[in-house]
N, C-alpha and C positions, 0 to 999 in steps of 0.2 A: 423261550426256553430252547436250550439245544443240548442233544445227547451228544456226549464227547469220551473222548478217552484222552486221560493224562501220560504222558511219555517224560520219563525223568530225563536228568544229562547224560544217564548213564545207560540212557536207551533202553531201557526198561518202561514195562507200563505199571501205573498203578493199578492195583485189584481188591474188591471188598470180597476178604476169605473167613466166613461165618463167622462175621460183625467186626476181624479184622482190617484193620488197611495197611497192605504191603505195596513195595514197589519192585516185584524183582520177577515180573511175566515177559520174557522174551515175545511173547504174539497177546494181541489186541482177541478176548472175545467177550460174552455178554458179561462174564462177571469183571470186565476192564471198563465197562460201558457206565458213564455217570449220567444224571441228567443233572443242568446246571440251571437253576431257581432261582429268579429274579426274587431280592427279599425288600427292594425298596425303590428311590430315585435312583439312577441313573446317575452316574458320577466322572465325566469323560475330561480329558485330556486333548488337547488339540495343537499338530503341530503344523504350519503350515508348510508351502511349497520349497520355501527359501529355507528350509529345514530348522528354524527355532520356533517355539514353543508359546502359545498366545498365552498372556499372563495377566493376570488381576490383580492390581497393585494395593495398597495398604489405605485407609480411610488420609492418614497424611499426606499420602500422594493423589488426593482428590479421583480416590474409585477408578484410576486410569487402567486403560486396556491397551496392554504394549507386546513385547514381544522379549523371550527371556533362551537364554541358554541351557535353564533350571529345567528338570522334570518333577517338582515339589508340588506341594499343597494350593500357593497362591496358581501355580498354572492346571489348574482342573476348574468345570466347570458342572453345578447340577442341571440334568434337563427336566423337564415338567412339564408332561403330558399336559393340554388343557385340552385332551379329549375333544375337541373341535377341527383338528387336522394340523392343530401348528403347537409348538413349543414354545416354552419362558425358558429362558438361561438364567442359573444362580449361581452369583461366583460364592466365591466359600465366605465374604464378610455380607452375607444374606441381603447383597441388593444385587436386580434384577438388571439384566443387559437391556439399553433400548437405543433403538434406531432413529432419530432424528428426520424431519424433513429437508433438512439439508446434506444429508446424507454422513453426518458425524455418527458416530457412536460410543455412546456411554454407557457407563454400569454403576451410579449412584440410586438408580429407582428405590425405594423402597413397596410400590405397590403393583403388581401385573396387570396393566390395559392392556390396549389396542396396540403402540408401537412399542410394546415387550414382548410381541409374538409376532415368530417366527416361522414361515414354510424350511425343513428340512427335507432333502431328499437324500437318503441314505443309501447306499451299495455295502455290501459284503464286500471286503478284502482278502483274498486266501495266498497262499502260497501254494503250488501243488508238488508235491514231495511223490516222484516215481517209484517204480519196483525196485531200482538199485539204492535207493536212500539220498539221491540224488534232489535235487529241486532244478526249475526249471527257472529259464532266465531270459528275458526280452532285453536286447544288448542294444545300446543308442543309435547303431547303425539299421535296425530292424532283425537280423539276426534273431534265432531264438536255439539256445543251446539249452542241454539238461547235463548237469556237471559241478550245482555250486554243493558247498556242502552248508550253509545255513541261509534265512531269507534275511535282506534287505531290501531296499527303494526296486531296484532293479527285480526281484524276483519276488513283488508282489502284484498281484493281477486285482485290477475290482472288477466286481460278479455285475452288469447293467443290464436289466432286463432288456430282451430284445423281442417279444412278440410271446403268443402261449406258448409255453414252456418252451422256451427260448430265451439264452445270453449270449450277449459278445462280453471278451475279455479284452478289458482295456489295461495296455501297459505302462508304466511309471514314467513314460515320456507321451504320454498324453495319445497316442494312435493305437489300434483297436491289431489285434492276431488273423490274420484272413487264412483261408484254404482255400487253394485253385482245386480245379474238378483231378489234376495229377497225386495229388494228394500233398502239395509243398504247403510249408507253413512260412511265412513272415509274419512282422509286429509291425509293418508302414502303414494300412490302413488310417486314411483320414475319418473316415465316415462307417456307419453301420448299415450294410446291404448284403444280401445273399450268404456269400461268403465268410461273411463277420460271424455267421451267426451258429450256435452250437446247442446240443439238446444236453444236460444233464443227465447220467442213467446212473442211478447210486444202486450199488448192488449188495446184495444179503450181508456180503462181510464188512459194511460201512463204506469199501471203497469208492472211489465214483470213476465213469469213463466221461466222455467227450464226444458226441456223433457231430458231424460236418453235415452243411447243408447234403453234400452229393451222398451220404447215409454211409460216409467212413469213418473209421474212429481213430483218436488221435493215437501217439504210440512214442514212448519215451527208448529208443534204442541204444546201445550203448555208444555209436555216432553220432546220435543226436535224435533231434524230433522233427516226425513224419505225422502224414494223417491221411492213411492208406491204407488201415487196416478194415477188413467186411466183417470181423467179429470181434471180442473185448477178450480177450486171456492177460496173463501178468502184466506182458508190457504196456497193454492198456489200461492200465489202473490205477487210478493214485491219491492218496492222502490228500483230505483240503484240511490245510495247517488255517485255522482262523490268524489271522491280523489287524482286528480291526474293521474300520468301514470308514468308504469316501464319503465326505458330507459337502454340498453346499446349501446356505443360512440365504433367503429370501425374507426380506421385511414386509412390515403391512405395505408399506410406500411401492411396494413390488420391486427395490433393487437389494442388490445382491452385496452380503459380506466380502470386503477384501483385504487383506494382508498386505502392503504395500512393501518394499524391496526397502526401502529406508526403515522399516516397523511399523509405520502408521496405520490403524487398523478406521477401514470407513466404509461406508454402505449404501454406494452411489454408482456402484457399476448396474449397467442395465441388461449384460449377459453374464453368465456363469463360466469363466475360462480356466486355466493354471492356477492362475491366483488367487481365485473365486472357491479353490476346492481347498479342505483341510482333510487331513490323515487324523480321525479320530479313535480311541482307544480307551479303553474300559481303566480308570483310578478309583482304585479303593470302593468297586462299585459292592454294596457287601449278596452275597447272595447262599444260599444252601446246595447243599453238595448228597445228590443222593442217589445211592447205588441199585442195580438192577433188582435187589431183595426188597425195594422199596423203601430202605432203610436211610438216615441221614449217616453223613457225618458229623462228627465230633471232636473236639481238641479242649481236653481238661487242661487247667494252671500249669500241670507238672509236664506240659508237651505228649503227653500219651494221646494218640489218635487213633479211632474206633469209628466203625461204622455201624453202630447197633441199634439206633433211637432210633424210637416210630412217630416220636415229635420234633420239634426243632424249635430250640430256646436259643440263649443267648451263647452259649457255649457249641452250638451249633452255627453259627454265623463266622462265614468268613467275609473278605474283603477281597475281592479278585483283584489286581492290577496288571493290565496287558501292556507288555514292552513292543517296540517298533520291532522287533528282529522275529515277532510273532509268538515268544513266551510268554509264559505268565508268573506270577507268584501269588501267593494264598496267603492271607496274616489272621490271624484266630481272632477273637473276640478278647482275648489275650494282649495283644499286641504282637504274638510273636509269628515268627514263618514257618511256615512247613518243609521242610527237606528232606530229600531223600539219600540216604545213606549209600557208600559203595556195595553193601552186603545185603541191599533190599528193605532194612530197615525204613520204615517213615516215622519220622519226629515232628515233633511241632514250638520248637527250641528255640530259636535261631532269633537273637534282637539285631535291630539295625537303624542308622539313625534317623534313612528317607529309605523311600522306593527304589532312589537312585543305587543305593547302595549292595540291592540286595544279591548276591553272588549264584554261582551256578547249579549249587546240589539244590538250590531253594527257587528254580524257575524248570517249568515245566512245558512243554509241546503240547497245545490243546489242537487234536485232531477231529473233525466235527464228523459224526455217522449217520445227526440225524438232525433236523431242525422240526421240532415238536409245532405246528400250524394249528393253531385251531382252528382254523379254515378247513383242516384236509379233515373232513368230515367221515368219509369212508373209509380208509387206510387200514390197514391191520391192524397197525401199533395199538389202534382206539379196542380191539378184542383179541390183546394177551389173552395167550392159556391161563385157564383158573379154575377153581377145584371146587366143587359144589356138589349141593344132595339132589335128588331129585323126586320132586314130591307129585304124588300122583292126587287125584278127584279124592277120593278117599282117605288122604291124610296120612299115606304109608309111602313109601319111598326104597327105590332101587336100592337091592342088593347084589353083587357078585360075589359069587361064593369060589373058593381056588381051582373047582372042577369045573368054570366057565357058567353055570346053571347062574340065571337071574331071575330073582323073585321080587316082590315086593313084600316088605315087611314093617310091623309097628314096635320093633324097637325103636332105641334111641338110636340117633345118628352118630357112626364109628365110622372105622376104618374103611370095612366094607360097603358103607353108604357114601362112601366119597367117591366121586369121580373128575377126572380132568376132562375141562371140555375143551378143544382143539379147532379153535377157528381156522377153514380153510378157503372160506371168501365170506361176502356179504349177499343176503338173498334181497334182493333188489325192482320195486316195481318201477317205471316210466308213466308220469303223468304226462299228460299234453297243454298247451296253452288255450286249448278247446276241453279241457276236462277229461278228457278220454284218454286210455292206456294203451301201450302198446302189446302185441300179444306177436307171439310167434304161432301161427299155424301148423297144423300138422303136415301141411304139404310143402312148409320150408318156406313158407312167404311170411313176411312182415309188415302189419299193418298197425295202426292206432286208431281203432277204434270201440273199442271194450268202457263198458259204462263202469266196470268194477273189475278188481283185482282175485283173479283165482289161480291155478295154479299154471297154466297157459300164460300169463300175468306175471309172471316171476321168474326173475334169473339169479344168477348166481355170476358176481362178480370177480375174477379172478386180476389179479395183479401180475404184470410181467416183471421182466428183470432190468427194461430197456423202460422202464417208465409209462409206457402205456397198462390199457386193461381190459380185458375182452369179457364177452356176454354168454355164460350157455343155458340155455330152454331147457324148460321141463322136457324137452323130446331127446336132451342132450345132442343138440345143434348148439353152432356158434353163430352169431352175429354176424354178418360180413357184408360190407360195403364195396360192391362189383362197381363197374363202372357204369354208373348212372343207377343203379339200382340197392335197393338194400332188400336181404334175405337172413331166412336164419337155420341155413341147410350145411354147413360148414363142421364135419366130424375133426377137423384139427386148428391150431389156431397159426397163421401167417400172416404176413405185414396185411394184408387184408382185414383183419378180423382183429386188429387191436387199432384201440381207441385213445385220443385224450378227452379228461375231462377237464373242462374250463368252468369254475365257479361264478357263476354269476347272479346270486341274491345270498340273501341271508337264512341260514338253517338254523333246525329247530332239533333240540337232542330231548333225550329222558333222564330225569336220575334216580337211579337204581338203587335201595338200602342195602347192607350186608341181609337183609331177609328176602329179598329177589323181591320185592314191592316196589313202587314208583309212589313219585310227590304228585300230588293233584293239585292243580291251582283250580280250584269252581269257578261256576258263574257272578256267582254271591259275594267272592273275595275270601272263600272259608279253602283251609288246607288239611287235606287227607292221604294216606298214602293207599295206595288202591294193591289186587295183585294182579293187574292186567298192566296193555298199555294202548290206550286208544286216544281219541284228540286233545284232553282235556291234560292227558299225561306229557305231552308235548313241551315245550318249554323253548323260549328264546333266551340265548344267552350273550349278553352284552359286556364288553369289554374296556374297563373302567382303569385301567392301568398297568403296575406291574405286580402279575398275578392279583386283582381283583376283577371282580365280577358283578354284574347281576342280573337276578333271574326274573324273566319276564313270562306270563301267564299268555295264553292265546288269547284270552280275553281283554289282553291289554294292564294286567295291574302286576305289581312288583310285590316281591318274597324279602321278608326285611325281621329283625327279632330285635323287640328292645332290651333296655338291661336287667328286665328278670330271667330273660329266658326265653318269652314268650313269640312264637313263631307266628308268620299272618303273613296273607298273600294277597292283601288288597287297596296296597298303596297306587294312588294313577305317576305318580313322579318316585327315578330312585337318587334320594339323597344317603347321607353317610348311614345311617340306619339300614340302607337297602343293601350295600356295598358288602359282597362277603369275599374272604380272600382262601383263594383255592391254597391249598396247602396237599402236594404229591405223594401220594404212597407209592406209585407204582404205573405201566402205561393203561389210561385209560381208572385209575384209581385215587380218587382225593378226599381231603379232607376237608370241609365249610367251615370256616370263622369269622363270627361275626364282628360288627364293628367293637363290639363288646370286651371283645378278647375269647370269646367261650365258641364253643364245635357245636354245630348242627347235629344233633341224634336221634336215632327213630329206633323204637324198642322194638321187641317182638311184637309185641300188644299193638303197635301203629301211634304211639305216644311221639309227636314231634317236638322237642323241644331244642333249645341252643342254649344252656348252661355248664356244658361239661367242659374241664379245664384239660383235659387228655384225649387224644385220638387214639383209640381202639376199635376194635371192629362193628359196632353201634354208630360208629363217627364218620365210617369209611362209605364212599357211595362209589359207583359206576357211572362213569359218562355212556349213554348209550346215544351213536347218532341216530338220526332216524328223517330229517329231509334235508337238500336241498336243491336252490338253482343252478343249474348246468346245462352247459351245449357240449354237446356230443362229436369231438372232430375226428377225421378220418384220416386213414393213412396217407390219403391224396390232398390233403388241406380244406376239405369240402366239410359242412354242418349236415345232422342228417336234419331233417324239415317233418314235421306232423301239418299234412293240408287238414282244409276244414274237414275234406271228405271222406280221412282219414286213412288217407295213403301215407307210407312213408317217402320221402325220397331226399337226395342229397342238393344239396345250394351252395354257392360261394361262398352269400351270406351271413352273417347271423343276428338275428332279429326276433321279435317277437315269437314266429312258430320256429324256430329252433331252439326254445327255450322249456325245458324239458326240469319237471319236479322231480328230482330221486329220491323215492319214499325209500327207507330200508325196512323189509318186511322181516326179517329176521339173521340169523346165518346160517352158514352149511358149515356142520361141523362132525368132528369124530368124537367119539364119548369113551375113556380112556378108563377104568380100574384103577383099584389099589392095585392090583395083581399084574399092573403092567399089560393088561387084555383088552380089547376094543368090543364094546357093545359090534351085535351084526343080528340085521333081520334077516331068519331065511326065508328062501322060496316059499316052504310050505305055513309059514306067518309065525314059527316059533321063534324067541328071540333068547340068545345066548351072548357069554362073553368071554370067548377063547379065541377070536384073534388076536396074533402075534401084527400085524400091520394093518392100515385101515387104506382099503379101496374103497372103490362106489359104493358098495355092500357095507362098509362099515361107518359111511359118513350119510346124516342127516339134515334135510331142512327143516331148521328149527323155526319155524315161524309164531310170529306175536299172534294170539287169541284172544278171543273175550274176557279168559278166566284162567290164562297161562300160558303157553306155548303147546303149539303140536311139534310132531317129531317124524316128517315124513320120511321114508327109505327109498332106496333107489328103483325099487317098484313102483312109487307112487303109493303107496300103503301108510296109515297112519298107526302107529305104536299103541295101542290103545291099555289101559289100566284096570284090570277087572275087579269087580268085589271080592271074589276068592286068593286075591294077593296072589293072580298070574299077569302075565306079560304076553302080549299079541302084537303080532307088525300086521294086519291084514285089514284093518277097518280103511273103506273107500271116503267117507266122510268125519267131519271133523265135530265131534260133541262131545258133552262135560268130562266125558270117560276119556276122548283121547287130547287133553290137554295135562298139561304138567308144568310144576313150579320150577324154576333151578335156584335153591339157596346157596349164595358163595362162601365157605366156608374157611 
């Protein structure tokens, strides 16, 4: 999935303005922002080097694999995950591509074995579109100017990993963009070394910059392009226009697809070179369209387009098809296209007799802000703001009243019982490969050896702008990796004190009802939803396709509902039964459906079942993360290391003790009013809610408990809930009284 923003021909963006869809925003913001929702197979297009179009010809032409001028139906192909690390190709007359021991290839199969699967390796393709609306351009001579006005071959780049969070940009004549330590840019690069190599920093407003190995950032001037700048302003920032992705097709035989200069398509080359690569793109791939409100798009019969559904049926289905010049076009479940109008209007009108055909107010600029990983376990996006009650031991729940005064009270839950709550990092423990945690001491040293997590134990994760992330202590110290030692005495944060994190195992998340409960998977195979979240509330989640899933217990058994309804969590294998498919409300908000067709629900009462045909707020769950594996690199390239004797220190390496469990123990967050006022514990342990902004004093760790969350203050004070329906920030430890529910409302 990737958040994007639509830009019509007319340089406008499209916007969902309460539940309508217009196209006529001169600036990109959250309400321009889409997320784009795989709804099925994968439906791509492939052109090769010699610039026509690989083609799959008709049953009378004996299922031939040629090479066409056309950009039509016979020239697209389905992919098919087989969830084993490799891909089946299905041309559109439903038989499967296979690769020969002779290195021939054909596409009559009708059944998917061993030589119908294929290793892809796939790259991102972008354009990158400057400050001045410019695109940039690697010219055959190595040259690199920024001056064209739309992208082609020449001015699209593919994204090739080049180390932790690290890419080189390789240009359309096959050589890689270097930077000398002067800050000059060429496109001659044969090979990827030092030089080649560039860190991605995508910043708050979608843009992205560029760092260079020597820590300068690239810079589109209106002379051209430099990479000499020490910090990222306008000129360093730019649009990634998606394009598609470089692909080359390895066989079981282990050789490599190739396009031969005559058409002949065969699969006997032994490396991946020119010819070996194909420029692939998204046909008629169909997927869902859904706006920052959570809400779908929609295109009724009559061309009327709406973004107001909080389901997604068949009139919510589009069909994306990406063109080589990096647009796209939208076709409705209708057959027709979406256009955007000179005056702002968007229609959904427009027939046409192919793809090929379809004209300019009907293709649009997909500019990418965000690529949605379920891998990035901790990231903000996963704890949007969201609006909930907060219910104390007692079964009564905060109020703010307009004169800032907070009670707790046993009304019903209104206006006044709502609050937004304001993720401002994640509270974070460190396990070690020896069991043991890291703690920051009071005297600013850092060691790993704590047999349990208390509040010594816990940090607070902050995210930078440059893609790193830093660590601050209960003692409000930072993290910081000196040279040859680590400490956690650092009152500001500098290239010392931010970090990357390198994912390296598999994490485990929670999911959260609209009643702030968690699923339980037991020992027994039995499923309950609890209102804590301790190990059993844990869950593995495995990734079965486009947008499915399924949910794996700690104890090894899978979450599966047959066709009455009926929910269970104690299958040892997940087949279609197990398979539910995430369906997006919103970041970090989805919907479960089952193989069945019916939504996963959990009542107030803790009734779980899966027969309802609509998603509403019973339907809607919370991904909450909560571990996983990760090594810890430093600003100097170094791992930090947990010895057995539980020092910290830094290594070259990374290995076994560099390999560090990130439990998330809760977040640090500000708690916001109807009233537009920020909860604040004072000094003397009363708590009110009249501030106008939220400092240290108005932001809390909220960390997971036995029987709900506590809510510490910047004292280290715990908010505690009294019988007589008052409110206290002053309790030192943490029991039944100072925990609390948060219902998302």
């Amino acid at each position: 999935m990737i958040k994007t923003t639509l830009r019509s021909a007319h340089g406008l963006y499209l916007c969902s303005d309460d539940g309508n869809l217009v196209a006529n925003r001169e600036e990109a913001g959250l309400w321009e922002e889409f997320l784009i929702q795989p709804a099925g197979s994968e439906r791509m297009s492939w052109r090769t080097r010699h610039g026509n179009y690989v083609s799959f010809r008709s049953e009378d032409e004996g299922f031939a694999v040629a090479v066409s001028d056309n950009f039509l139906d016979w020239e697209s192909i389905y992919l098919i995950n087989n969830m084993d690390g490799t891909y089946s190709m299905k041309t559109p007359h439903d038989r499967f591509l296979s690769a020969q021991p002779d290195g021939s290839i054909i596409a009559d199969r009708e059944e998917n074995n061993g030589w119908e699967k294929f290793t892809l390796t796939r790259n991102k393709l972008v354009g990158l579109r400057t400050h001045f609306k410019k695109y940039v351009c690697a010219q055959d001579d190595g040259s690199l100017v920024a001056d064209r006005e739309a992208v082609n071959d020449w001015e699209t780049f593919e994204v090739v990993p080049a180390g932790p969070g690290q890419v080189a940009l390789k240009t359309a004549h096959n050589r890689y963009i270097r930077c000398n330590p002067e800050g000059e840019l060429d496109g001659n690069a044969e090979e990827i070394g030092g030089w080649e190599k560039y860190f991605i920093v995508t910043h708050k407003d979608g843009l992205v910059s560029l760092r260079s190995a020597h820590g300068t950032y690239m810079c589109a001037e209106e002379e051209g392009l430099v990479c000499n700048r020490e910090a990222a302003g306008a000129w360093e920032k730019f649009e990634l226009v998606t394009c598609g992705e470089s692909v080359t097709v390895q066989s079981h035989h282990g050789t490599f697809l190739c396009m031969e200069e005559d058409g002949r398509m065969v699969c006997d080359r032994e490396e991946a070179g020119g010819w070996e690569t194909f420029r692939m793109v998204e046909y008629k791939t169909p997927v869902y369209i859904m706006s920052h409100q959570g809400q779908y798009a929609s295109a009724d019969p009559d061309g009327n387009m709406t973004c107001d559904k909080n389901w997604f049926k068949a009139w919510e289905m589009f069909y994306l098809t990406r063109y080589y010049d990096g647009t796209v076009s939208l076709c409705s479940h209708h057959g027709l296209y979406a256009s955007a109008q000179g005056d702002g209007r968007l229609e959904c009108n427009r027939e046409f007799d192919s793809v090929s055909d379809v004209g300019g107010w009907e293709k649009f600029e997909m500019c990418v802000t965000a690529i949605v990983d379920a891998n990035n376990m901790f990231g903000l996006e996963n704890y949007a703001p969201y609006t909930a009650a907060i219910r104390s031991h007692h079964g009564t729940h905060f109020s703010a009243t307009p004169d800032g005064t907070v009670v707790l009270t046993e009304n019903d839950i209104n206006a006044w019982e709502k609050f937004t709550i304001e993720t401002r990092g994640v509270v974070l423990a460190f396990k070690s490969a020896h069991g043991t945690y890291m703690v920051a001491e009071a005297d600013g040293n850092a060691n790993c050896n704590r047999e349990e997590v208390g509040g010594w134990e816990r940090f607070v994760m902050q995210s930078n702008d440059d893609g790193t992330v830093s660590f601050r202590s209960h003692h409000e110290r930072y993290l910081c990796a000196e040279e040859g030692n680590v400490v956690f005495n650092r009152e500001e944060v500098g290239a010392w004190e931010k970090f990357y994190l390198e994912s390296k195992g598999v994490g485990r998340v929670a999911i959260r009802s609209n009643h702030g409960t968690f699923i339980s998977g037991k020992d027994d195979g039995a499923i309950t939803v609890e209102g804590w979240l301790a190990g059993w509330e844990k869950v593995f989640i495995e990734y079965k396709g486009a947008n499915k899933i399924a949910i794996k217990s700690v104890h090894g058994f899978y979450m599966g509902a047959n066709g009455d309804g009926e929910v269970y969590f104690d299958r040892e294998e997940a087949n279609a039964w197990e398979e539910w498919t995430m369906v997006m409300r919103g970041p970090g908000k989805m919907g479960l459906m089952s193989h069945h067709g019916f939504y996963l629900s959990v009542s107030a009462e803790g009734v779980i079942e899966a027969n309802r045909e609509e998603l509403n707020a019973w339907e809607t769950f919370n991904i909450i993360p909560c571990e996983q594996q990760v090594a810890i690199r430093t600003h100097q390239g170094t791992y930090l290391s947990a010895r057995d004797d539980g020092e910290l220190s830094q290594v070259e390496h990374c290995q076994g003790w560099e390999i560090f469990t990130l439990q998330a123990e809760g977040v640090y967050a500000a708690v916001k009013s109807h009233h537009n006022m920020y909860l604040c514990a004072e000094e003397d342990g009363t708590v009110n809610c009249n501030r106008e902004e939220a400092n240290r004093w108005e932001e809390f760790h909220c960390v997971w408990a036995d029987q709900g969350m506590s809510m510490m203050n910047h004292r280290n004070r715990y908010m505690c809930g009294q019988e007589d329906q008052s409110l206290v920030g002053d309790r030192e430890e943490v029991n039944a009284w100072e925990q609390f529910v948060f219902l998302p409302q």
